[in-house]
C-alpha positions as YAML, in Angstrom:
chain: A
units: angstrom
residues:
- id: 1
  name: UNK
  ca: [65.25, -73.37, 8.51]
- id: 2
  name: UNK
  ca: [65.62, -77.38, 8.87]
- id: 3
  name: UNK
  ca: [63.70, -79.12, 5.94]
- id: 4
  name: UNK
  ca: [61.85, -80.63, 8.61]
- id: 5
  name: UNK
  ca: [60.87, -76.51, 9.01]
- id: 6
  name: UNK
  ca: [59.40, -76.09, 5.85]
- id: 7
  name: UNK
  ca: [55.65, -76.49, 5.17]
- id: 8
  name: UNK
  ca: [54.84, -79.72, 2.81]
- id: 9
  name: UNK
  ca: [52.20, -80.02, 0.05]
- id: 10
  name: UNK
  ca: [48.85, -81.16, 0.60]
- id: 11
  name: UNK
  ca: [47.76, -83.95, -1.78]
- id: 12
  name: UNK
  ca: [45.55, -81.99, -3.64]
- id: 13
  name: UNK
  ca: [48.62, -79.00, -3.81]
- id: 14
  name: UNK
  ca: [51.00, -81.68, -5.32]
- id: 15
  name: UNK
  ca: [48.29, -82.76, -7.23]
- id: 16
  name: UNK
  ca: [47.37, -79.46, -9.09]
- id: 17
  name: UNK
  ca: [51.47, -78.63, -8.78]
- id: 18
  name: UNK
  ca: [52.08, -81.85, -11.56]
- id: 19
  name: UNK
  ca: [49.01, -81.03, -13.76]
- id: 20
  name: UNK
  ca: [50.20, -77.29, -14.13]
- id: 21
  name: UNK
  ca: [53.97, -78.38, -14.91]
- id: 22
  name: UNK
  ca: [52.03, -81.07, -17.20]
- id: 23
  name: UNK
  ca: [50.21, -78.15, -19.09]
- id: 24
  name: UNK
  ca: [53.35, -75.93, -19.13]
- id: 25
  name: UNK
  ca: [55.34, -78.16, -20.53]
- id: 26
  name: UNK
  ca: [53.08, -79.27, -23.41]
- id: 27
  name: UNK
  ca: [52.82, -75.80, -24.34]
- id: 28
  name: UNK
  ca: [56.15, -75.12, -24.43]
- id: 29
  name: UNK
  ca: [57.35, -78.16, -26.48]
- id: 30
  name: UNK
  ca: [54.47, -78.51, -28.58]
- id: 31
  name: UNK
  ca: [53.01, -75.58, -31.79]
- id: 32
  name: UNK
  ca: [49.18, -76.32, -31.88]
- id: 33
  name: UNK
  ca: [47.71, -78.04, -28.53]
- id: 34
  name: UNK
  ca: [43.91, -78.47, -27.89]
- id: 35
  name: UNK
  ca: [41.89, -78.92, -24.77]
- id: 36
  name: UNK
  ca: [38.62, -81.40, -24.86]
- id: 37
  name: UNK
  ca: [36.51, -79.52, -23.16]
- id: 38
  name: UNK
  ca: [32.48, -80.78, -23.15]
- id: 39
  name: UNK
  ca: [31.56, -78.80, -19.75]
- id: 40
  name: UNK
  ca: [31.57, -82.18, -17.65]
- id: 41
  name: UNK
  ca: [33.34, -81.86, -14.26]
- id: 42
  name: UNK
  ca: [37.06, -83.65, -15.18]
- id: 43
  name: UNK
  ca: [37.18, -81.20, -17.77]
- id: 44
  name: UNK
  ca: [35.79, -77.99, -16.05]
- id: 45
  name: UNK
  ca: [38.92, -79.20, -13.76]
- id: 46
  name: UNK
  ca: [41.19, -79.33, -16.53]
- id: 47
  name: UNK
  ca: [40.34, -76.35, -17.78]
- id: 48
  name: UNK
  ca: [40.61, -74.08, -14.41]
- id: 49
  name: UNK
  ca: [44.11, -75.81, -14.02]
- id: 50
  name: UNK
  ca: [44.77, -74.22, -17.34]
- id: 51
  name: UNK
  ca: [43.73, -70.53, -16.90]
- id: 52
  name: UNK
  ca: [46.02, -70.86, -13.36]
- id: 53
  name: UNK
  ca: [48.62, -71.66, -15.03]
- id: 54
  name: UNK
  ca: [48.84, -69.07, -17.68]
- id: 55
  name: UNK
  ca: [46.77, -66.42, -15.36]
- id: 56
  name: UNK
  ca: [47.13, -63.49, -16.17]
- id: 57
  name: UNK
  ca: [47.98, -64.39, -19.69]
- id: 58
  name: UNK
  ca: [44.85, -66.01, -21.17]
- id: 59
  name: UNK
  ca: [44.68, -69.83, -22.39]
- id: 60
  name: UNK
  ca: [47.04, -69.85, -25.36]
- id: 61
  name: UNK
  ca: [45.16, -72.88, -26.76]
- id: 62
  name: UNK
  ca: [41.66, -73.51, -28.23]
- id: 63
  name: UNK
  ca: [38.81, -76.18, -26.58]
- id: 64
  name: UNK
  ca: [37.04, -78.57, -28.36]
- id: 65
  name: UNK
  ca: [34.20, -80.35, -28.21]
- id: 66
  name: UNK
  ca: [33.02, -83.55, -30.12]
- id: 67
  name: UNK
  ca: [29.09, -83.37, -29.90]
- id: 68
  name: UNK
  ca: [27.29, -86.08, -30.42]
- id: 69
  name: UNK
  ca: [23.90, -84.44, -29.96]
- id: 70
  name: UNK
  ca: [22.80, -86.21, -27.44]
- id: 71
  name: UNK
  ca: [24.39, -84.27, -24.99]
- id: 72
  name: UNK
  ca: [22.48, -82.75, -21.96]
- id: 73
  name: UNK
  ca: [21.22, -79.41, -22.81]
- id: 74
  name: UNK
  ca: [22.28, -77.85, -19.57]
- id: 75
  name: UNK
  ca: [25.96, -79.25, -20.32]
- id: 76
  name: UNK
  ca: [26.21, -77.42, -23.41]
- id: 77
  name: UNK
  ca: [24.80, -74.18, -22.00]
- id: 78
  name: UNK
  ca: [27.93, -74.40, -19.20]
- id: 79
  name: UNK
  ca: [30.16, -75.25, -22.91]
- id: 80
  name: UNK
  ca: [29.13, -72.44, -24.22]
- id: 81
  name: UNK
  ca: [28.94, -69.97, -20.81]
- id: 82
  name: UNK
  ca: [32.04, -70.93, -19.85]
- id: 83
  name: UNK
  ca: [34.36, -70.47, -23.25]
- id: 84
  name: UNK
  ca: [32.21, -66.48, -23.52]
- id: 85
  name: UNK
  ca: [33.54, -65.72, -19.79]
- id: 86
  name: UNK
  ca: [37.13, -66.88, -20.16]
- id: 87
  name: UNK
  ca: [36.98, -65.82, -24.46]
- id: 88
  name: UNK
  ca: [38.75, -69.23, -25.60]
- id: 89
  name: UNK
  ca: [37.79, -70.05, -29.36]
- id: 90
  name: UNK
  ca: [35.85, -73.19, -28.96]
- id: 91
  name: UNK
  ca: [36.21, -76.04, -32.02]
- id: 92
  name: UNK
  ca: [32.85, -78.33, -32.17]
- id: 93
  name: UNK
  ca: [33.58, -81.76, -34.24]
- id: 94
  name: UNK
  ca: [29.43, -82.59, -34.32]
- id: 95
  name: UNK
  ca: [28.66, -86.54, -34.64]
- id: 96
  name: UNK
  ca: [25.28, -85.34, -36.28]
- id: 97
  name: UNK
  ca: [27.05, -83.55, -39.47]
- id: 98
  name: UNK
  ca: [28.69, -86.64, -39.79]
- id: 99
  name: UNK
  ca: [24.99, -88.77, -39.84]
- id: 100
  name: UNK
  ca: [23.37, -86.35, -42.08]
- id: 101
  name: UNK
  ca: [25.79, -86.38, -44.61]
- id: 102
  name: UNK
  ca: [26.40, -90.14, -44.54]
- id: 103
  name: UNK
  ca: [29.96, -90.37, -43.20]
- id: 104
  name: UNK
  ca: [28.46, -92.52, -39.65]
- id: 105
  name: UNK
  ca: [25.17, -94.31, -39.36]
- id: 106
  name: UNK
  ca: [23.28, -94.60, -35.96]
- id: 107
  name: UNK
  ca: [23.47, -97.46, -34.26]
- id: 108
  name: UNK
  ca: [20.72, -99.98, -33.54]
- id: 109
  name: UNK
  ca: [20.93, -99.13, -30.00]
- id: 110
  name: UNK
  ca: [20.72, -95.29, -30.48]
- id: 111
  name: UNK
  ca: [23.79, -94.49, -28.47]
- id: 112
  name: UNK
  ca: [26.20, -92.25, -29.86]
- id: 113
  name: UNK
  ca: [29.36, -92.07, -27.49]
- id: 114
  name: UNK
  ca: [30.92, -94.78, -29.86]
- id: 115
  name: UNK
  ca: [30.43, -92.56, -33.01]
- id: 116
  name: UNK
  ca: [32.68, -89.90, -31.39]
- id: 117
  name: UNK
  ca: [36.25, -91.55, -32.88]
- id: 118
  name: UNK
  ca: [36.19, -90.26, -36.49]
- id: 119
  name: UNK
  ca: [34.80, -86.58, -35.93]
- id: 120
  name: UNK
  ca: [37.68, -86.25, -33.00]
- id: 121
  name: UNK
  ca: [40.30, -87.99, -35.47]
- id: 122
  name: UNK
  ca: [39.12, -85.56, -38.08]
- id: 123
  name: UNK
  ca: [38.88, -82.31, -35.86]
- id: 124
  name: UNK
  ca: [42.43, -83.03, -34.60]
- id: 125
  name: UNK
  ca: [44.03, -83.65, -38.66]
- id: 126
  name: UNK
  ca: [41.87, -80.28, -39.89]
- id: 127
  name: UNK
  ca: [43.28, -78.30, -37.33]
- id: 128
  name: UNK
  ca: [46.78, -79.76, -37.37]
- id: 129
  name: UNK
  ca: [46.69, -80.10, -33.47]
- id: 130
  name: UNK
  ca: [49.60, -82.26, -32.27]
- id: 131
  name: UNK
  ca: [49.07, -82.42, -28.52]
- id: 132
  name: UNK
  ca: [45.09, -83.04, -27.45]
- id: 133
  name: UNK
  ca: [44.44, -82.56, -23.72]
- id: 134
  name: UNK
  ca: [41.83, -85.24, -22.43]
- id: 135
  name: UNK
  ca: [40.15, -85.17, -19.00]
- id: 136
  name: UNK
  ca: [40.78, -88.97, -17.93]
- id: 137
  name: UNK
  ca: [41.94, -90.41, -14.87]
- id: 138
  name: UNK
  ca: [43.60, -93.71, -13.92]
- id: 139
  name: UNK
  ca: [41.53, -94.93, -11.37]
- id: 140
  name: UNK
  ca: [38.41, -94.92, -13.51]
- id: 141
  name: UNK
  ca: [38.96, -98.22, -15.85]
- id: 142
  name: UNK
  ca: [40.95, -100.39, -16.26]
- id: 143
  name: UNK
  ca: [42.66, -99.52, -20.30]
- id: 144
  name: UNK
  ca: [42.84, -95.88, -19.06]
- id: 145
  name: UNK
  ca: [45.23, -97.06, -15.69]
- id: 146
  name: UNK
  ca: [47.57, -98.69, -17.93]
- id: 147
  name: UNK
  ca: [48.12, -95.30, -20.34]
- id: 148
  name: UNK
  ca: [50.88, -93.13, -19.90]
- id: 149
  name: UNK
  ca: [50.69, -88.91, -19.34]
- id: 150
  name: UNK
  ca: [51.80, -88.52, -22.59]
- id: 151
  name: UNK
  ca: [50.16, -91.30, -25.35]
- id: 152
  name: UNK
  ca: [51.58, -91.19, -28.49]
- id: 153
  name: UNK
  ca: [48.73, -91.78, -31.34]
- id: 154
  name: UNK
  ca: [49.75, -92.71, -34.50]
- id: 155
  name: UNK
  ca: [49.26, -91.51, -38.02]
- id: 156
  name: UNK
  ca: [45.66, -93.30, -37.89]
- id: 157
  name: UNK
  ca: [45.05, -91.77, -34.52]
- id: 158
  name: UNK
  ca: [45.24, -95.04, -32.94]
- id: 159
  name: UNK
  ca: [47.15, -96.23, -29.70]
- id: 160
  name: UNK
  ca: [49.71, -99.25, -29.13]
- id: 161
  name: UNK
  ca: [49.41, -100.14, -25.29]
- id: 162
  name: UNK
  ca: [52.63, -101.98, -26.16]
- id: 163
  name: UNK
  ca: [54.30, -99.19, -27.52]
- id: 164
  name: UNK
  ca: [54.52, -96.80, -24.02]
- id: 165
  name: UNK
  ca: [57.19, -94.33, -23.21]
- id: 166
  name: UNK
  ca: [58.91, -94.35, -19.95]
- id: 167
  name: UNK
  ca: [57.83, -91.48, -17.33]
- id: 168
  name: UNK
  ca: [60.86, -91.35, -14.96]
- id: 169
  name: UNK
  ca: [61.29, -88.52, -12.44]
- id: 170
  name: UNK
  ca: [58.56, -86.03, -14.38]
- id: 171
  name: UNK
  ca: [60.32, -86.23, -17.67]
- id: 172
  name: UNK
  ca: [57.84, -86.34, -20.50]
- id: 173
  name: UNK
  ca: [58.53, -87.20, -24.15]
- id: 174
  name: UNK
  ca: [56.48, -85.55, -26.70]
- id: 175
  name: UNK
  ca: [58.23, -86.52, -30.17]
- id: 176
  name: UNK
  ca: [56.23, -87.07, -32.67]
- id: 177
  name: UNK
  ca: [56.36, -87.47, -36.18]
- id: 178
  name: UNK
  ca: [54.18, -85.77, -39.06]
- id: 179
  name: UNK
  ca: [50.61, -86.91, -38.35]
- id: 180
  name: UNK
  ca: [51.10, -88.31, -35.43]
- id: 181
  name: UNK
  ca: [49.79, -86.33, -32.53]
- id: 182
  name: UNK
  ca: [49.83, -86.76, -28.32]
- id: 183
  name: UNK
  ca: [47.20, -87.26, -26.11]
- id: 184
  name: UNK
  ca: [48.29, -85.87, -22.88]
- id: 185
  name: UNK
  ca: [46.50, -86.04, -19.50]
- id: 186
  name: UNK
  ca: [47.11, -83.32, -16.74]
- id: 187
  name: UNK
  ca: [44.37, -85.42, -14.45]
- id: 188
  name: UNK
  ca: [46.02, -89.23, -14.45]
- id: 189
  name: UNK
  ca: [47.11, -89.96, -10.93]
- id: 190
  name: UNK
  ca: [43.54, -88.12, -9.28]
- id: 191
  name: UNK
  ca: [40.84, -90.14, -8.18]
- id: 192
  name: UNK
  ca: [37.00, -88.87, -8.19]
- id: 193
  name: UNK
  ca: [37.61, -87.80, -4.55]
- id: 194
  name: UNK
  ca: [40.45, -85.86, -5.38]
- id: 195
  name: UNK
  ca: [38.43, -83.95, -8.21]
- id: 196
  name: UNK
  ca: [35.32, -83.32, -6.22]
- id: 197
  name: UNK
  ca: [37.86, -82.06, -3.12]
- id: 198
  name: UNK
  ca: [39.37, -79.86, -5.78]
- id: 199
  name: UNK
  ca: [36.19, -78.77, -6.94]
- id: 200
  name: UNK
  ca: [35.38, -77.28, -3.18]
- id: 201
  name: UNK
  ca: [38.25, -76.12, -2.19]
- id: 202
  name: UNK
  ca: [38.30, -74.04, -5.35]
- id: 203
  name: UNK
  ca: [35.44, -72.81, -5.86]
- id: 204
  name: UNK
  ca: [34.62, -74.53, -9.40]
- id: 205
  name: UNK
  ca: [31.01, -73.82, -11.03]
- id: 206
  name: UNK
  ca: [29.55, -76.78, -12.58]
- id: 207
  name: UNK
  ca: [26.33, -77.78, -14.57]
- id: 208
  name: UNK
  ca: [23.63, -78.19, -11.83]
- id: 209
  name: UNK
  ca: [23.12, -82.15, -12.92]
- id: 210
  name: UNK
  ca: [25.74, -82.85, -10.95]
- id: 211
  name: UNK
  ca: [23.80, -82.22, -7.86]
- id: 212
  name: UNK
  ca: [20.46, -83.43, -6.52]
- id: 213
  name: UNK
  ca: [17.42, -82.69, -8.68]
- id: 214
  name: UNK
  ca: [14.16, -84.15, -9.30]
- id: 215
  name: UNK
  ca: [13.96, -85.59, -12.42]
- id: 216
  name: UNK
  ca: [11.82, -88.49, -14.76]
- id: 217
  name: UNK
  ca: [13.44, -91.92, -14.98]
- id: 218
  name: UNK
  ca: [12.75, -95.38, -16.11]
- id: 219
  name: UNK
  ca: [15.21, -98.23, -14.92]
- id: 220
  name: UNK
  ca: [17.51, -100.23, -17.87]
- id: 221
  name: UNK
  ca: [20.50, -102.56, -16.76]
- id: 222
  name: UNK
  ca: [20.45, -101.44, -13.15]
- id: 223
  name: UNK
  ca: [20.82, -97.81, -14.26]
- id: 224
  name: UNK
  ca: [18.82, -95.02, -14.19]
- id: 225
  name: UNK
  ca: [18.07, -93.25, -17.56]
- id: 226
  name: UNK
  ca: [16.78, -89.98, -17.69]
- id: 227
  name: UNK
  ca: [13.45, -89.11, -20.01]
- id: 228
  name: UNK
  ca: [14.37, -87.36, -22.83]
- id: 229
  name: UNK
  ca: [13.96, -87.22, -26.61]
- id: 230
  name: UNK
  ca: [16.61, -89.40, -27.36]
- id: 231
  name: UNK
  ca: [15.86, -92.33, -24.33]
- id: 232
  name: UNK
  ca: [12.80, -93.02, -24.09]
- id: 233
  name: UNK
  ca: [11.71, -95.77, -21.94]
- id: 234
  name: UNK
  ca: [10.66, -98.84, -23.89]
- id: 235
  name: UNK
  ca: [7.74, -101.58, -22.84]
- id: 236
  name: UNK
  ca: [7.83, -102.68, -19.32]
- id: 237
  name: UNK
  ca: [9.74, -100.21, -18.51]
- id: 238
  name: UNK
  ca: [8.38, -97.76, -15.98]
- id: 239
  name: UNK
  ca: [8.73, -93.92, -15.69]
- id: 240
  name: UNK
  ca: [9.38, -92.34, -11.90]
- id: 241
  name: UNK
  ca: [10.34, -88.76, -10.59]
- id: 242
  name: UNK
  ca: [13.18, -89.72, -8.12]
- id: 243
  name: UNK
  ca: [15.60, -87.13, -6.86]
- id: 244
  name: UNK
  ca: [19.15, -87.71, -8.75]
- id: 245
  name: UNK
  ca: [22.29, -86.52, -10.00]
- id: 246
  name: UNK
  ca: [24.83, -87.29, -12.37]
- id: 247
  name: UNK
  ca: [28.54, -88.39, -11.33]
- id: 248
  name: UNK
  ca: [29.52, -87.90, -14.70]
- id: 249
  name: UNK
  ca: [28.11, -86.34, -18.20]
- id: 250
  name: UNK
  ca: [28.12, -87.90, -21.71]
- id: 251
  name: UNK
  ca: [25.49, -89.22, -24.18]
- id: 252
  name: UNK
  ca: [22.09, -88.86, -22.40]
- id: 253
  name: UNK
  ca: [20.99, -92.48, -24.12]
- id: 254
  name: UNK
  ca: [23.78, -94.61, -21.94]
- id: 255
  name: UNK
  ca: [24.72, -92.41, -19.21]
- id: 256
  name: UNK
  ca: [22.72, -93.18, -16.42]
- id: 257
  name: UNK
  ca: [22.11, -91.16, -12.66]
- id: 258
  name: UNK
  ca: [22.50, -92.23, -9.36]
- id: 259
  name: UNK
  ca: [19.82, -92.20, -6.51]
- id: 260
  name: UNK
  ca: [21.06, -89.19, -3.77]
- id: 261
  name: UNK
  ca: [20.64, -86.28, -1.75]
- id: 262
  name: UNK
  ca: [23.57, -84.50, -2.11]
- id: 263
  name: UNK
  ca: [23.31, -80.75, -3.11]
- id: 264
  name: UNK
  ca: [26.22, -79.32, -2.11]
- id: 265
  name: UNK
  ca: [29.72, -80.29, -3.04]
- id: 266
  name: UNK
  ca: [30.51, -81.08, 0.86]
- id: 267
  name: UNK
  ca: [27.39, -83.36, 0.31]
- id: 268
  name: UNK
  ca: [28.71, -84.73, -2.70]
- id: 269
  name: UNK
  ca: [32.47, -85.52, -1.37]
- id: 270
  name: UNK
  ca: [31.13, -87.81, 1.27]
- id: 271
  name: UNK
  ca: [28.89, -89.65, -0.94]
- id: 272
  name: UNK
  ca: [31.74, -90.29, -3.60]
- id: 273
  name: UNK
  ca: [33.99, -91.25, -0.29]
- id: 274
  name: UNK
  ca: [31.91, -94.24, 0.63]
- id: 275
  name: UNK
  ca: [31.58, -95.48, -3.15]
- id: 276
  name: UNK
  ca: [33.37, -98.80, -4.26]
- id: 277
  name: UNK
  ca: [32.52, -98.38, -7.75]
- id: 278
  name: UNK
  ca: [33.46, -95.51, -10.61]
- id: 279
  name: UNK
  ca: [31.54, -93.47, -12.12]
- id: 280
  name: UNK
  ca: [31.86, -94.56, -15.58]
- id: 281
  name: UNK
  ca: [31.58, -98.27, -14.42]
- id: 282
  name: UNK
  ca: [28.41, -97.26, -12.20]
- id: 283
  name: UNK
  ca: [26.61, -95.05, -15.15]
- id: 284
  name: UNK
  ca: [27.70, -95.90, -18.60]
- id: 285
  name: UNK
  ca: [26.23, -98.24, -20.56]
- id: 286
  name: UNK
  ca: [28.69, -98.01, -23.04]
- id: 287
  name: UNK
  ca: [31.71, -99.03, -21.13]
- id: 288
  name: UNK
  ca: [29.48, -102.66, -20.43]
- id: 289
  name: UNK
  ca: [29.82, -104.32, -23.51]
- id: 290
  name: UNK
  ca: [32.31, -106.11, -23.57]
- id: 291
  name: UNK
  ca: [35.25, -106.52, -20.86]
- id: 292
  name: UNK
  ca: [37.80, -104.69, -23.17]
- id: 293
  name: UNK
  ca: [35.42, -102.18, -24.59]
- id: 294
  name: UNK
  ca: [37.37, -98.97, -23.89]
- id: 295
  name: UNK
  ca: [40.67, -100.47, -24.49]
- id: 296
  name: UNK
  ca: [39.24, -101.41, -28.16]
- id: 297
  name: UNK
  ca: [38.16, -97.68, -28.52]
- id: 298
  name: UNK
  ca: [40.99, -96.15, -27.31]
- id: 299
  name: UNK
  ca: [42.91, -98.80, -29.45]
- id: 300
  name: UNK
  ca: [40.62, -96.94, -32.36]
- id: 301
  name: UNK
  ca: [41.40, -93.33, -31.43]
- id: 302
  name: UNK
  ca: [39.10, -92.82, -28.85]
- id: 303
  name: UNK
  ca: [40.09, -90.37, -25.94]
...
């Protein structure tokens, strides 16, 4: 057999062939990884890449979840659904423990996605984790294209874009020195296409938001925020029932839906196809304060 013989990967093959090797190889060079996992679709993703590539062994490394609690209640039904079926030991690092006993104060615009930092920081020095798994991709903003597989966070949990590590031919450095830890991410070079085609080509279950429903909004900065106990609509501001879904899950006070009909994944795949914007630059209203604003998170410890 010729090498022209031989059968060549698909994009998403070579694609889920680099995050495996990615998840191997933290787990063999590193003691005490952790996966983020908050039931949101780059994660779900994540998370199925990591019981294929210990399978049958189970996941030799906990999930965690920083809860803000003002996450979608269907989200955190999936959470908690899917770490029962698989039996992972799930670590919550809750932004409300952290506002009831005075170490964080809500903000005066009652979003919580920026009061996530400390509690992740603090989860990740508790627990002595020195690798941390996060779901982000490349092509969705602009500080998160520049970061390398393997981010080296420093003893404050913060991040030097200056201070990068070279990725030549798949070769990833983890060292690290006490109390500094590595965020690593399996999902860098896939776009939002490439998850969703994952998604259907695998069969992956996710919360039903992500889909068409009917559901009660009111319109803020050219998003659409749903009703809820913690966004409520404010004067001039008028409540519809529109049929909408969610391209991506976070604090239900900033994270807004899109207008659409797609119910199916197929559905949903040729909707994201046409797109010219993200989904965290279409939907959050924390990522539109300022021009840098993730960079100064991440830059903070942020994921």
């Amino acid at each position: 057999m010729t090498l022209t013989d031989e059968r060549r990967l698909t994009q998403l093959e070579w694609l889920e062939s680099e995050a495996i090797h990615i998840i191997r190889e933290v787990a063999a060079e590193f003691e005490r990884p952790v996966l983020l996992f908050s039931g949101g679709k780059d994660s779900v993703v994540m998370l199925h890449l990591a019981v294929k590539a210990f399978w049958p062994a189970p996941v030799p490394f906990p999930v965690m979840h920083v809860d803000t609690g003002h996450n979608f209640p269907e989200v955190l039904a999936f959470r908690d659904a899917t770490v029962e079926r698989l039996g992972l030991r799930l670590e919550v690092a809750s932004v409300q423990d952290y506002i009831d006993d005075g170490r964080l104060r809500e903000r005066s615009d009652g979003t919580r996605n920026q009061l996530q930092t400390q509690p992740l920081l603090d989860g990740i020095t508790q627990h002595k984790f020195d690798a941390v798994f996060g779901g982000g991709r490349r092509d969705e903003e602009k500080a998160r294209a520049k970061e390398r597989v393997f981010s080296l966070r420093d003893e404050f949990g913060q991040w030097d874009p200056r201070n990068q590590r070279p990725e030549l031919w798949n070769l990833y450095n983890g060292k690290h020195r006490p109390g500094e830890h590595v965020r690593v991410f399996p999902l860098s070079n896939w776009t939002e296409l490439d998850v969703w085609q994952y998604i259907g080509a695998e069969d992956i279950q996710l919360p039903e938001l992500y889909y068409a429903h009917q559901r009660e909004v009111f319109e803020r900065d050219g998003m659409l925020i749903s009703v809820s106990e913690v966004s409520q609509p404010r004067e001039g501001e008028t409540v519809e029932k529109r049929q909408v879904r969610y391209r991506t899950v976070g604090d239900m006070s900033c994270t807004g839906a899109v207008e659409s009909d797609a119910v199916t994944v197929d559905d949903v795949i040729v909707e994201v196809a046409a797109t010219r914007l993200t989904e965290r630059g279409a939907t959050r209203a924390d990522d539109r304060f300022t021009e840098a604003a993730m960079e100064d998170r991440k830059k903070e410890g942020y994921f």
